[in-house]
Z-matrix of the N, CA and C atoms (Angstrom, degrees):
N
C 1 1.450
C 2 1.534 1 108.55
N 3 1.566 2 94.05 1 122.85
C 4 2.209 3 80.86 2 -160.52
C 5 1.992 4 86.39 3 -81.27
N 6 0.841 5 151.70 4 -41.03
C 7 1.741 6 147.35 5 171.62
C 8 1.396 7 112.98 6 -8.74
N 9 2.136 8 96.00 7 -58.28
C 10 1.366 9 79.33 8 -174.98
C 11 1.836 10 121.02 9 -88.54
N 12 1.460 11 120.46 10 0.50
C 13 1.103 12 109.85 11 179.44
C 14 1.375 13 105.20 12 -78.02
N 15 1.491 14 140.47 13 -39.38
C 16 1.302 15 149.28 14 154.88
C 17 1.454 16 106.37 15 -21.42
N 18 1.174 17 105.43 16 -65.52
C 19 1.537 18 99.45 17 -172.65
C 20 1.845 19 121.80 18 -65.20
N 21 1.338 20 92.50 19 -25.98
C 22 1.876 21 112.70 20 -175.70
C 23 1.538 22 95.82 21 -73.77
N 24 1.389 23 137.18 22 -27.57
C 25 1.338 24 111.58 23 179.39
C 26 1.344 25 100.97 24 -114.38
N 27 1.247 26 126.11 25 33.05
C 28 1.592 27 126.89 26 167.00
C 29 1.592 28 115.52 27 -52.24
N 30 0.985 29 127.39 28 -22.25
C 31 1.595 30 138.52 29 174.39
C 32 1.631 31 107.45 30 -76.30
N 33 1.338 32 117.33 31 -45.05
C 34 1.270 33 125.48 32 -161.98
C 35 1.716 34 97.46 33 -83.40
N 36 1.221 35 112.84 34 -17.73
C 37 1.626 36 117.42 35 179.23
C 38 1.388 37 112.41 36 -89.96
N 39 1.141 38 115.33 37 -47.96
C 40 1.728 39 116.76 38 154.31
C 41 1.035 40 112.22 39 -16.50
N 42 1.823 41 115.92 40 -92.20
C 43 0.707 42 141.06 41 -122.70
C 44 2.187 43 87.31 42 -82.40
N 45 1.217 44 116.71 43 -43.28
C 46 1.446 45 119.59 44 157.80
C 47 1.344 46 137.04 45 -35.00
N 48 1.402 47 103.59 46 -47.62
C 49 1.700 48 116.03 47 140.98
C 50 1.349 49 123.07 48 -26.11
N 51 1.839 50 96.56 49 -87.03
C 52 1.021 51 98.65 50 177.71
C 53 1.557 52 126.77 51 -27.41
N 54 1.167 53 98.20 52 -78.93
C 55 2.044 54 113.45 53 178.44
C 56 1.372 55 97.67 54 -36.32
N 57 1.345 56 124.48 55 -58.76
C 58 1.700 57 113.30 56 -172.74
C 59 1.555 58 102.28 57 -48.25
N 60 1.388 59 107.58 58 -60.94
C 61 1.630 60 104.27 59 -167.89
C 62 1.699 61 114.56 60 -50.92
N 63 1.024 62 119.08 61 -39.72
C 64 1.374 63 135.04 62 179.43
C 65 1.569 64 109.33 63 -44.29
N 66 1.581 65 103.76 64 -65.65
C 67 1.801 66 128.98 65 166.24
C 68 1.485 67 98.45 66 -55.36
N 69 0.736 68 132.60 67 -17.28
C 70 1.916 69 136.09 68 176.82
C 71 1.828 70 102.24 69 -81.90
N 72 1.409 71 87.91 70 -66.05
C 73 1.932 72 85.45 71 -179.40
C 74 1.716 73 111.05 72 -66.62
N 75 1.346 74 122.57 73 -39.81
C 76 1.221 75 110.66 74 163.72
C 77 1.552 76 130.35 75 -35.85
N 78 1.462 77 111.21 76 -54.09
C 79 1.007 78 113.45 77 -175.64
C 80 2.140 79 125.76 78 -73.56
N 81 1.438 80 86.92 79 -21.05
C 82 1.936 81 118.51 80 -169.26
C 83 1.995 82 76.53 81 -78.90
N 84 0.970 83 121.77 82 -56.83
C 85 1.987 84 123.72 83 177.00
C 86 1.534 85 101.24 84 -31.58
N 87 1.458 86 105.62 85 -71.52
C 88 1.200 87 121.05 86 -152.82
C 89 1.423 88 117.06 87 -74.52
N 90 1.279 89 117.23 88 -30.69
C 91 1.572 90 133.43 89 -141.52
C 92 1.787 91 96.17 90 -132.02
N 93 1.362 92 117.82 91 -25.59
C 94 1.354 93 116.12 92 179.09
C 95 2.213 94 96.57 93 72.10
N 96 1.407 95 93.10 94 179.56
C 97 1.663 96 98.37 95 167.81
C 98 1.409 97 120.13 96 -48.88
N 99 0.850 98 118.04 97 109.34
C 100 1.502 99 110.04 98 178.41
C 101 1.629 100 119.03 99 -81.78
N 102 1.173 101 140.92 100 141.89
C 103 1.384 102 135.20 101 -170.77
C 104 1.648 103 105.42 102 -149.66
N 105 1.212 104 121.81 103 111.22
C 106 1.401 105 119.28 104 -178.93
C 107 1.682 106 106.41 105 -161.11
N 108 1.639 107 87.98 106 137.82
C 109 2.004 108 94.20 107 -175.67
C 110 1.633 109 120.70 108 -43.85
N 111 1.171 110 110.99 109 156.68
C 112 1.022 111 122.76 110 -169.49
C 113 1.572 112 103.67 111 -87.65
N 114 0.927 113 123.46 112 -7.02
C 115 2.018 114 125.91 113 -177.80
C 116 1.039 115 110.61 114 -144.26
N 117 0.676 116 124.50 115 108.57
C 118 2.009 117 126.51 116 156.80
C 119 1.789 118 103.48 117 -26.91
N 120 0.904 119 120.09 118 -51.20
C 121 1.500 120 129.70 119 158.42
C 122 1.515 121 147.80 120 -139.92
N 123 0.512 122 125.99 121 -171.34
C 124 1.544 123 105.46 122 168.57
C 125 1.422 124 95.53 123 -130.69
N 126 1.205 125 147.37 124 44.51
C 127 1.715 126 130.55 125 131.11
C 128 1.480 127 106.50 126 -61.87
N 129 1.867 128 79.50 127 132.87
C 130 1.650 129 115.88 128 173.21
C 131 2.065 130 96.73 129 -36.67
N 132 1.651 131 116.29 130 -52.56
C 133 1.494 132 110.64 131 -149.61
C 134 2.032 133 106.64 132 -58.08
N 135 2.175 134 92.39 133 -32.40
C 136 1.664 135 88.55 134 -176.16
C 137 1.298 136 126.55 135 -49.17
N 138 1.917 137 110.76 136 -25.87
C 139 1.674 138 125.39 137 -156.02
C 140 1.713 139 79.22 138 -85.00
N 141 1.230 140 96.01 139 -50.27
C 142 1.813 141 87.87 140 -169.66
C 143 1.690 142 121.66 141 -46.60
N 144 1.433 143 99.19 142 -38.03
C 145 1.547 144 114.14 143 -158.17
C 146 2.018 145 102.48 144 -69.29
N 147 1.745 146 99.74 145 -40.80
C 148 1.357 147 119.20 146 -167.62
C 149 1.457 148 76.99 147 -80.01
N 150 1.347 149 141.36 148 -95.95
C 151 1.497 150 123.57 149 -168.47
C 152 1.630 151 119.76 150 -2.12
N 153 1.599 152 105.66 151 -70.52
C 154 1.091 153 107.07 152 -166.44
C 155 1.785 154 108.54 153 -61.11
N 156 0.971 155 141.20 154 -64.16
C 157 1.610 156 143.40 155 153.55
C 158 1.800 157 107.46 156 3.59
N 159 1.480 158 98.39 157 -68.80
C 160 1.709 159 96.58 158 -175.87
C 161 1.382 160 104.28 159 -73.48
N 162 1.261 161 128.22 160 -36.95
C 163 1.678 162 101.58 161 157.96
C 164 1.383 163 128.97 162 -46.90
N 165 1.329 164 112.83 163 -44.65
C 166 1.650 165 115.48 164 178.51
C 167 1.635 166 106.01 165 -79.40
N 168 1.051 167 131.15 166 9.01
C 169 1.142 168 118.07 167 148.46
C 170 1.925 169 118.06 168 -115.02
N 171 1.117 170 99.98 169 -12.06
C 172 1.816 171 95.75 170 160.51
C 173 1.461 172 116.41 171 -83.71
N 174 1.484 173 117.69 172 -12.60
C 175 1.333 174 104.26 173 148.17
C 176 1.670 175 119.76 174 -69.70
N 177 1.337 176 111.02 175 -47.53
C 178 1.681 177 97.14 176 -172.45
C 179 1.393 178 89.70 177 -59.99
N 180 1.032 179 144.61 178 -68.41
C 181 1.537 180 130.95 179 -143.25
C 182 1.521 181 110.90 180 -73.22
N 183 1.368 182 121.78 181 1.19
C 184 1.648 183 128.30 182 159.71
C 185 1.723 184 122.48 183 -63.29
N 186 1.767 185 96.10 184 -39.70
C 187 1.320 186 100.48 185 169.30
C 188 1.511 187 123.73 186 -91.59
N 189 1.761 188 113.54 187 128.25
C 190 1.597 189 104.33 188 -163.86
C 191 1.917 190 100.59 189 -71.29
N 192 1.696 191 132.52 190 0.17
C 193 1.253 192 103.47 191 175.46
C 194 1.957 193 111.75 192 -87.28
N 195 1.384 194 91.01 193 -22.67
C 196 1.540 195 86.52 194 169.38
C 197 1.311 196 147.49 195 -100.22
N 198 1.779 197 86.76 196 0.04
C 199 1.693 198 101.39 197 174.56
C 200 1.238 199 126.86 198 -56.48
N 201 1.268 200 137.62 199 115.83
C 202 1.744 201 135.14 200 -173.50
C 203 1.527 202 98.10 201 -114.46
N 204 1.295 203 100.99 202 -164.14
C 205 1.726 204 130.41 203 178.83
C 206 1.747 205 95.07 204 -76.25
N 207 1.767 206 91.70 205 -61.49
C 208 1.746 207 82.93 206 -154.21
C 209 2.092 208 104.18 207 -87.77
N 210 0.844 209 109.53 208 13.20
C 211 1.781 210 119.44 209 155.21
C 212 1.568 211 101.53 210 -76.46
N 213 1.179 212 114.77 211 -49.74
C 214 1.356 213 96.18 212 -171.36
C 215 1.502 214 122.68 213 -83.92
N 216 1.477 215 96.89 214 -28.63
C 217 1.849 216 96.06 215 174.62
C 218 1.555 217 110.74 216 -81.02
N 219 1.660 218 108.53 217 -2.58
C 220 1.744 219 94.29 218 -177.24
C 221 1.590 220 104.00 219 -87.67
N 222 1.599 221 107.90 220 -22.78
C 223 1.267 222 122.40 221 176.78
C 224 1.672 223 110.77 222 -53.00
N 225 0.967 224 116.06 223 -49.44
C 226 1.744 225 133.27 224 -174.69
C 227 1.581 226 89.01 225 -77.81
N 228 1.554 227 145.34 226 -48.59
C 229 0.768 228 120.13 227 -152.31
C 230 1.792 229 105.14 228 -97.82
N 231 0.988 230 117.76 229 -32.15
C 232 1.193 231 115.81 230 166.73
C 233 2.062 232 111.81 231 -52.26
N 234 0.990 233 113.21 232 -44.30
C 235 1.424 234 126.71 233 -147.75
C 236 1.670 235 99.13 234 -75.40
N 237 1.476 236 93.74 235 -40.33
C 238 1.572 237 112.82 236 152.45
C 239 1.535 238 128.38 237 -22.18
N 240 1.765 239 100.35 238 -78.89
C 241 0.901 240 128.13 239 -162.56
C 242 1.663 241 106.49 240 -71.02
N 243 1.336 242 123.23 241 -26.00
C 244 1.247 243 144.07 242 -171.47
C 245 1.270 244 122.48 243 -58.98
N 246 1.599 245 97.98 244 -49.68
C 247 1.782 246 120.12 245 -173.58
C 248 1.403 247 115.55 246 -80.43
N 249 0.868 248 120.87 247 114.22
C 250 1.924 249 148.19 248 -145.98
C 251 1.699 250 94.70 249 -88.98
N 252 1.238 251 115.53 250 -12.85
C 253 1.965 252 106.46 251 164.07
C 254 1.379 253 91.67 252 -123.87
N 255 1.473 254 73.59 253 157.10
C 256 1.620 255 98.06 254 -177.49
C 257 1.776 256 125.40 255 -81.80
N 258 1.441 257 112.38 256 -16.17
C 259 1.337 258 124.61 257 -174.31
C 260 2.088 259 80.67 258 -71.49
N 261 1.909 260 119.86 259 -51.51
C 262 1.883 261 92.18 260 175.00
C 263 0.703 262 133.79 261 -87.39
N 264 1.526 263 119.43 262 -2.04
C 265 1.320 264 116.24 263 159.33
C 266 1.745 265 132.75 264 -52.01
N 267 1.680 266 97.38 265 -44.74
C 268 1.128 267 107.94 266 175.47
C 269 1.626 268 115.05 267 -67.09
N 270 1.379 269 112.54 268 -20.69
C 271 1.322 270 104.62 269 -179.18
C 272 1.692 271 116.54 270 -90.88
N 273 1.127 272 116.64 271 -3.27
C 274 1.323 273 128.84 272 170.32
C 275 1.327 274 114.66 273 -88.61
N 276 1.157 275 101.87 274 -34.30
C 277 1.975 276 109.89 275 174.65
C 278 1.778 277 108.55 276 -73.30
N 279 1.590 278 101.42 277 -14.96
C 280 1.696 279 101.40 278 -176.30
C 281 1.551 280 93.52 279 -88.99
N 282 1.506 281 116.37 280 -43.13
C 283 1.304 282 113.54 281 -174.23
C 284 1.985 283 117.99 282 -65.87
N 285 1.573 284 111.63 283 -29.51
C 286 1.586 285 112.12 284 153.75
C 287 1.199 286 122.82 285 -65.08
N 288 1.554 287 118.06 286 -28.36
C 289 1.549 288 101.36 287 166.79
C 290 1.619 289 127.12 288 -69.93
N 291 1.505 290 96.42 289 -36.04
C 292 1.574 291 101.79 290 -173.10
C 293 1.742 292 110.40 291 -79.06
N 294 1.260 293 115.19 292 5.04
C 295 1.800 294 122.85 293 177.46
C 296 1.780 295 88.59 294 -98.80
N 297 1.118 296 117.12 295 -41.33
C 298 1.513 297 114.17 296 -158.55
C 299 1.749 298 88.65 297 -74.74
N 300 1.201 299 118.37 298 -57.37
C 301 1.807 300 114.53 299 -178.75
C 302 1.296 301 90.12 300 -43.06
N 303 0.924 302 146.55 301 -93.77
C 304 1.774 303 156.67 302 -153.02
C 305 1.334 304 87.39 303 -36.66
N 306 0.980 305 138.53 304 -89.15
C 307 1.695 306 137.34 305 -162.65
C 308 1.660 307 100.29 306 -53.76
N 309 0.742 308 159.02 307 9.70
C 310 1.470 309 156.64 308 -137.61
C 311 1.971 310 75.95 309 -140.03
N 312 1.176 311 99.21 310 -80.55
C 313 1.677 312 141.38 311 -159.14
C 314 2.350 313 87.85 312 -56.81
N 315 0.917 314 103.16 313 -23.66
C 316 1.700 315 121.40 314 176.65
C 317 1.233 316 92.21 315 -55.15
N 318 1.917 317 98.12 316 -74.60
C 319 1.412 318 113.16 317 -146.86
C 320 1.554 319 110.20 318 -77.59
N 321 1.330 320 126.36 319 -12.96
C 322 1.290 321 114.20 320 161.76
C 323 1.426 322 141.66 321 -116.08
N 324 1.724 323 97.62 322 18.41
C 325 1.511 324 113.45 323 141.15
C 326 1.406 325 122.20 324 -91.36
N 327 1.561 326 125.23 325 20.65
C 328 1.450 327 98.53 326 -168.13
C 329 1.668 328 93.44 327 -94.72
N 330 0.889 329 101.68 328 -161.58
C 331 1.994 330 113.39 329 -159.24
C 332 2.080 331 87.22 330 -97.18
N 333 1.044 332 116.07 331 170.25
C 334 1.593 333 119.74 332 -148.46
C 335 1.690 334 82.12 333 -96.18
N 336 1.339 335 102.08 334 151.03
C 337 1.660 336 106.87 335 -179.54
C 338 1.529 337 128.51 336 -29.20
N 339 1.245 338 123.98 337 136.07
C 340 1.820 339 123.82 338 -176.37
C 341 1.967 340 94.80 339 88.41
N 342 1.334 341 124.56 340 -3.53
C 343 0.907 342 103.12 341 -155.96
C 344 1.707 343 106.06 342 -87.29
N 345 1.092 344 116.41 343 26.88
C 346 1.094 345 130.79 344 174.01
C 347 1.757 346 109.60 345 77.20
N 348 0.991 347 114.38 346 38.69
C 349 1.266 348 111.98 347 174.60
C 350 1.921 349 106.64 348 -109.42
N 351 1.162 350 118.23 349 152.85
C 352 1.457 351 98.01 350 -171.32
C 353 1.805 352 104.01 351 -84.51
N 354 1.102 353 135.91 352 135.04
C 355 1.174 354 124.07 353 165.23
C 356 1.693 355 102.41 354 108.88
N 357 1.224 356 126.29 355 6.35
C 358 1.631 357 120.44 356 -169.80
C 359 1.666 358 84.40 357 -121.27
């Protein structure tokens, strides 16, 4: 039942927040407002090129032996970067954040090193 695992690491998502927000004011200290274009350009070939990328990575992440973390966040992040308005852009940049919490939110539920998880 995916509800109740959602709800079982509700602490561990907090607390991810938090740290993001934290790494947010750190950087708002250091860096002031930041403001910078959304494309390196706007030729039609870049949307094409970034399109094509998040396809080649929604194929790897279709297959469960090659699906990883960073297939799926390059998938969101490319797919992002791709969409030529900003109302999908922004919604692709919500969907890379919420893959990056999950992988974040992965690595500090997995069981303590050797614990048979691959990658801990």
């Amino acid at each position: 039942m995916p509800g109740v695992d959602f709800l079982a690491n509700a602490r561990v998502r907090a607390f991810i927040t938090r740290e993001v927000l934290a790494e947010r004011m750190r950087q708002h200290d250091k860096l002031g407002q930041q403001r910078f274009r959304d494309h390196g350009t706007y030729d039609r070939a870049e949307f094409e090129f970034l399109a094509m990328l998040a396809h080649a990575e929604r194929q790897i992440s279709a297959d469960p032996e090659t699906k990883t973390w960073q297939s799926l966040l390059l998938e969101q992040v490319y797919g992002a970067m791709a969409a030529d308005e900003l109302p999908a852009m922004r919604q692709g940049l919500v969907q890379a954040a919420a893959v990056l919490m999950a992988w974040i939110e992965d690595i500090d539920t997995r069981p303590a090193p050797g614990g048979g998880v691959d990658g801990s």
